[in-house]
C-alpha positions in Angstrom: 4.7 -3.5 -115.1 7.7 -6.1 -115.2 8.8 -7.0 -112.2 12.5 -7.3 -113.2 14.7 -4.2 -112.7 16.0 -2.8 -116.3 19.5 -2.6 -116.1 20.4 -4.5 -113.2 22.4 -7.5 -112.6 22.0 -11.1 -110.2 24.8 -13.3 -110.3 23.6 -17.4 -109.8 26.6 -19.3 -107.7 26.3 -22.4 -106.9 28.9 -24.4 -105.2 29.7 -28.2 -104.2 32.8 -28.8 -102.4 35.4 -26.3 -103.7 36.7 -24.3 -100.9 39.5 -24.6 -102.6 38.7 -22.4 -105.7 36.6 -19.8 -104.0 38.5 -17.3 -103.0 39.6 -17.1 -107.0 35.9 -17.5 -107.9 33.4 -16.0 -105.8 35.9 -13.8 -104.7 36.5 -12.2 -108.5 32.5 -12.0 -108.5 32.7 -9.6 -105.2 34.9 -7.6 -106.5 33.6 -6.8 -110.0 34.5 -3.3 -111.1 30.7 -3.3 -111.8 29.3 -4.5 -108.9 26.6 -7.2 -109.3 23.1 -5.9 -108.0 22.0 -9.0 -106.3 24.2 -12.3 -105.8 22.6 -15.7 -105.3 25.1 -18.3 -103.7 23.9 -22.0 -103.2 25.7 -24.3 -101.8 24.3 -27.8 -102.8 25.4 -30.0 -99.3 29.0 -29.6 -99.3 31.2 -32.5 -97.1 34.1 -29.8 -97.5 34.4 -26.2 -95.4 32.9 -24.5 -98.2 29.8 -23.2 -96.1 32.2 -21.5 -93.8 34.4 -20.1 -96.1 31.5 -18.7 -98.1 30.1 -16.8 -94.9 33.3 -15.8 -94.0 33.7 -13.9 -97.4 30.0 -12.3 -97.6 29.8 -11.1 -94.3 30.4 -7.4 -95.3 28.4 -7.8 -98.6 24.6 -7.1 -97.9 23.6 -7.9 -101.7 24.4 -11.5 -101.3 21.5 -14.1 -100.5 22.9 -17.3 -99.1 20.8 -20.8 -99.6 22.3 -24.1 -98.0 21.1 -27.5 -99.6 20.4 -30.1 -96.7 21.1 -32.6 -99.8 22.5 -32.2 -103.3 20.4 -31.2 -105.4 22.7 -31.0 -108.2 24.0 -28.3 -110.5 21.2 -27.5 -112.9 18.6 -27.8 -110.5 20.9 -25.2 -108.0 20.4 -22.8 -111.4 17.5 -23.4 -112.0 16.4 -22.4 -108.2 18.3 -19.2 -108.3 16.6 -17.9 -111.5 12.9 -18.4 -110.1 14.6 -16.3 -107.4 15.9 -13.4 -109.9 14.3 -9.7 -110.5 16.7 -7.9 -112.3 16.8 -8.0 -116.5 19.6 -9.6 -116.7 21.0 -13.0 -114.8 24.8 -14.7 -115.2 26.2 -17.7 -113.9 29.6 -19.1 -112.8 30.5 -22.5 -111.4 32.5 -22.4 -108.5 35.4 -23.4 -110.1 35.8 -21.1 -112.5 36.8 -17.4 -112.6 35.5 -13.9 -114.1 37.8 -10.9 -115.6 37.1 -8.1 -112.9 35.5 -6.3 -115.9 33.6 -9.2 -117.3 30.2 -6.9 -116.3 31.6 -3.6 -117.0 32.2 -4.6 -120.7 29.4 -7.3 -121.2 26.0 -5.0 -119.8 26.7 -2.3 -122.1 26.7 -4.2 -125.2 23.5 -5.9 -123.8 22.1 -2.4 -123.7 22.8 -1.4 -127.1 21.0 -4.4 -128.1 17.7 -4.7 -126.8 16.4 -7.3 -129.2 19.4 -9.9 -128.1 18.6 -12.6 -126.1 21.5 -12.9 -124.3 25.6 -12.1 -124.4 28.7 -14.9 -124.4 32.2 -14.6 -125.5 35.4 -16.2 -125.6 36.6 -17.7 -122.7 39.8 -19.2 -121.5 40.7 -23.1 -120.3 42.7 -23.6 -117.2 44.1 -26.4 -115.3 43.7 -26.8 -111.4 46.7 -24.6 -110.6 45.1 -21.2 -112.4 47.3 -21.6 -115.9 45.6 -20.8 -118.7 46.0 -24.0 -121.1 43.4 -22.9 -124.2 40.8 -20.5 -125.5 37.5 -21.4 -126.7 35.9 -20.9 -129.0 37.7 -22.8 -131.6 35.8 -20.7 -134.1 35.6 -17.2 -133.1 32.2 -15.6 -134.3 33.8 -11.5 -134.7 36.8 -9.9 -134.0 35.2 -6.9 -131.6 31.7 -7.2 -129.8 29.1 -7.3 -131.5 25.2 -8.4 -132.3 24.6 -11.9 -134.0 21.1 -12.1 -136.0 19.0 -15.1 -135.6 19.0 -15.4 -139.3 22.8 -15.9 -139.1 22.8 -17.3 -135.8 21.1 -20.6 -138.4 23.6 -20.2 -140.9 26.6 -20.3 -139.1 24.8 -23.6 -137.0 25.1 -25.6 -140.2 29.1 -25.4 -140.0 30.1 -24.8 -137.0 29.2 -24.5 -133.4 30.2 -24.1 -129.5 30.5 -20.8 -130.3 28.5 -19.7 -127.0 29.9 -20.7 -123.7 28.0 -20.5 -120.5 30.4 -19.1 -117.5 30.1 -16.1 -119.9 26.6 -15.5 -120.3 24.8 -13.0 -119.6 20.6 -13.9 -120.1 17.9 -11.8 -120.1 16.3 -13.1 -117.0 12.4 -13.0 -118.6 13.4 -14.9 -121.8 15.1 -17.6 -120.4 12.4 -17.8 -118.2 9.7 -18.1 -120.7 12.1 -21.3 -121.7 11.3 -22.7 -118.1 15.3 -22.2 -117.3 17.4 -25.3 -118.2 16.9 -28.8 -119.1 17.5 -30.7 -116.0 17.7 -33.8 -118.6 20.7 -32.3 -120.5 22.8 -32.3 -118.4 26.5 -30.5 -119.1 24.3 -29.2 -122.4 21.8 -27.7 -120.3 22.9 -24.0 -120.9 24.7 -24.4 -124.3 20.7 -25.8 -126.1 19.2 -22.8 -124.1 21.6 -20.3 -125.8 21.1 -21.8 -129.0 17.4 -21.8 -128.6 17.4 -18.0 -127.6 20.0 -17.3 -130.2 17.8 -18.8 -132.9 14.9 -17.2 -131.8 16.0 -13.7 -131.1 19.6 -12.8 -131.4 22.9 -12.9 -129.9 25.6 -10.5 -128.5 29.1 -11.7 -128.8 32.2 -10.6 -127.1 35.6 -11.8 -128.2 37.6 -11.1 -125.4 38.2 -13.5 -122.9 36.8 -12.1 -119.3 36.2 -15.7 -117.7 37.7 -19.0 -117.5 36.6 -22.5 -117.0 38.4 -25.1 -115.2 39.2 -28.0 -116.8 40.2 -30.7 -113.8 39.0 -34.3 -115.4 36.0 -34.9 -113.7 34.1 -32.0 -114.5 30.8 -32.5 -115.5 31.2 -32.5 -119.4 34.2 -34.2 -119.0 32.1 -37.1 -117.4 29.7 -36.7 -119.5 32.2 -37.0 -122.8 34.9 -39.8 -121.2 31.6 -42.5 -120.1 30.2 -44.1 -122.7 26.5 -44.5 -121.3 26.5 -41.1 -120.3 27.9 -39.6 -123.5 25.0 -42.2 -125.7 22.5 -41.1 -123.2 23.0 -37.4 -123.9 22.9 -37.4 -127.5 19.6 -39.3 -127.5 18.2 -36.9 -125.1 19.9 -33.6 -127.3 18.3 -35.8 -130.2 14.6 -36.0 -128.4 14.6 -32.0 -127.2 15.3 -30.8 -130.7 12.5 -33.0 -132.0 10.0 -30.9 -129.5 11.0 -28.0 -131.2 9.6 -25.7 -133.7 10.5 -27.6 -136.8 11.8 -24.6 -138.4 14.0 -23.7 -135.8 16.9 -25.5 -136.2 19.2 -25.6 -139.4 17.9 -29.0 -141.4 19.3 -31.9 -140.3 21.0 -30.9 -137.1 20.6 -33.4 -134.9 22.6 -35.0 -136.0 25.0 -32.1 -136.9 24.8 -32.2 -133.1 25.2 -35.8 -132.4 28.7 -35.9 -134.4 29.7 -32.7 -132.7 29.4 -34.2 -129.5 31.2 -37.3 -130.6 34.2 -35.1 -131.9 33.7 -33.3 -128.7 34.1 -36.4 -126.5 36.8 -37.8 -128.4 38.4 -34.6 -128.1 38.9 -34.8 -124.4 40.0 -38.4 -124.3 42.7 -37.7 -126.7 43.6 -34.7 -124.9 43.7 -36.6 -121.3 45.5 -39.9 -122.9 48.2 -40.7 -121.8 49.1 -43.4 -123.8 46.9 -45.2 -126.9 46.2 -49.0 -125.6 43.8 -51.0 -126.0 41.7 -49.6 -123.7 42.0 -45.9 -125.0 40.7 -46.9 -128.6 38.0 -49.0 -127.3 37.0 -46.1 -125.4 37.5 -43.5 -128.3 36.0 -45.7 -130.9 32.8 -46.0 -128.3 32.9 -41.9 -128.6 32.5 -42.3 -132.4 30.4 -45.3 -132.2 32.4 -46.8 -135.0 34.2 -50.6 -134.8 37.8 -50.0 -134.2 39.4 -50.7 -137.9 42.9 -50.0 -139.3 44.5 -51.7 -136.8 48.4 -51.7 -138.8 47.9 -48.0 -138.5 47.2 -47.3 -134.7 50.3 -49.7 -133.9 52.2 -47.8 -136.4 51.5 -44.7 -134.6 52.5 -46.5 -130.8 56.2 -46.2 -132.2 55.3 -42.2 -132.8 56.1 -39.5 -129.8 52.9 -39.1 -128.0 52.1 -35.5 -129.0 52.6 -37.1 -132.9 49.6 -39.8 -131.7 47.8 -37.2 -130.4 47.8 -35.2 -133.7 47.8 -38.1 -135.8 44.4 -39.7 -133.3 42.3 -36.0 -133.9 42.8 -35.7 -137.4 41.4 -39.4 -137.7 38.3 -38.1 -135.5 38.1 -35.2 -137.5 37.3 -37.1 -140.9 35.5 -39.4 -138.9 33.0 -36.8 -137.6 33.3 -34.2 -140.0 31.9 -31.7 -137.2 32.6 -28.3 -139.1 32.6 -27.1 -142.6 36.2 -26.4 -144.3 34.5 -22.6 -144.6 34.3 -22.3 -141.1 37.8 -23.5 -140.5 39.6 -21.4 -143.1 37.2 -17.9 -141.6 38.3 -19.0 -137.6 42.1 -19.1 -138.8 41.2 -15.8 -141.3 40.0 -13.7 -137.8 42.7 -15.4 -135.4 
């Protein structure tokens, strides 16, 4: 007999020093229009008043379980704690700084149900800055237009032209399957949760939602913005991406997709540092070139651009990334802008 209840619901929450956020955050989690089953906060050594503020919001909720880290542990590892910890089917989690849709589990479990074979469920979600306004939607490529199940047989096809189309603050895992994965790759840091989907989506399945029912918060030092802005970091991920698909089934992934992967990420972190540029120096195409691991060339046209408005750079900078990169097929782009 499993010993995860069918049909029921833990919410993971782990939090490091924003007090700030949580009455959006944790607070949008208490008062789900489907009520989690179980809730498992963390909070990994705050220096802030987060620990009082998070008591002083649970104390009328008895399904909440509170753990305080003595030191930080960090963010996977606080996940990966909470899910050894979970017996319900199903298991979500949300970084403290981000927020759900009140309905995000009243419209995400039931398309879970329908679909007993999926691994897991993610949708779209929205980008916001630190003040709460929404400034994007991701993904870039939407899979559907209403929810719906993903094969794992098309799960692979779509890999080899496009991808980040699974996004974690709206995940909802089978608790058992990711756990037959041994939770998340402490080593992958920021990409811990988006390899696991893919792994579960190529080996069984995914549900997709494409409405937006959570949000993450983009404020410039979270941890995949770190991870895309420093160059040791960024070179250090993609080898370890690189090495974890190599201990893989070798049928599992599309062919070549590693590095698929590797110039996604480099897109990616380019990406991010053209969007948080304010100005193209030096210094910022040092740093971008570094992204794309290519020597910085065509010098007469980046000081042609300097003389452009900076929104012109901007455009003029990602469509140079984009042929440097090549991170999607045209197929893919011309069936996102088809279902937009």
């Amino acid at each position: 007999m499993s010993k995860f209840t069918k049909g029921a619901v833990t919410v993971v929450f782990p939090n490091y020093n924003h007090a700030k956020f949580l009455q959006e955050s944790l607070g949008n989690i208490l008062k789900q229009r489907r009520p989690a089953d179980k809730i498992i906060l963390f909070d990994d050594a705050s220096t802030d008043n987060s620990v009082s503020v998070i008591q002083e919001m649970i104390k009328n909720h008895d399904n909440v379980t509170f753990i305080v880290h003595e030191k930080n542990k960090g963010c996977v590892a606080s996940l990966n704690e909470g899910l050894q910890l979970v017996e319900t089917e199903y298991v979500t989690f949300l970084g403290a700084d981000d927020r759900l849709d009140l309905q995000f589990l009243e419209k995400c479990l039931p398309l879970l149900d329908a679909h007993p074979e999926a691994g897991f469920c993610s949708g779209a979600c929205s980008i916001i800055d630190g003040n709460g306004n929404v400034t994007g939607r991701r993904p870039v490529f939407p899979l559907a237009m209403k929810p719906a199940f993903i094969s794992k047989e098309k799960v692979k096809s779509i890999l080899k032209t496009m991808d980040n189309f699974f996004w974690g603050n709206t995940a909802i895992y089978r608790a058992e399957h990711l756990l037959q994965l041994n939770g998340f790759n402490q080593d992958l840091h920021s990409l811990s949760d988006g390899m696991a989907m893919r792994v579960l989506a190529l080996k069984q399945g995914a549900c997709y939602m494409p409405e937006s029912l959570a949000a993450w918060r983009f404020l410039g030092n979270n941890m995949s913005v770190v991870n895309a802005t420093e160059h040791e970091k960024l070179e250090s991920l993609i080898a370890k991406a690189n090495a974890f698909i190599a201990t893989q089934d070798k049928t599992l992934f599309p062919k070549n997709y590693a590095k698929l992967l590797e110039n996604r990420m480099r897109f990616g972190a380019a990406r991010v540092q053209i969007a948080m540029a304010k100005q193209f120096g030096k210094t910022e195409l040092m740093q971008l070139h570094q992204a794309l691991n290519t020597p910085i060339k065509c010098q007469h046209m980046f000081r042609a651009l300097s003389n452009l408005p900076l929104r012109m750079q901007k455009f003029f900078m990602m469509a140079y990334v984009f042929l440097k990169t090549r991170p999607f097929g045209m197929f893919a782009m011309m069936r996102a802008f088809a279902l937009r």
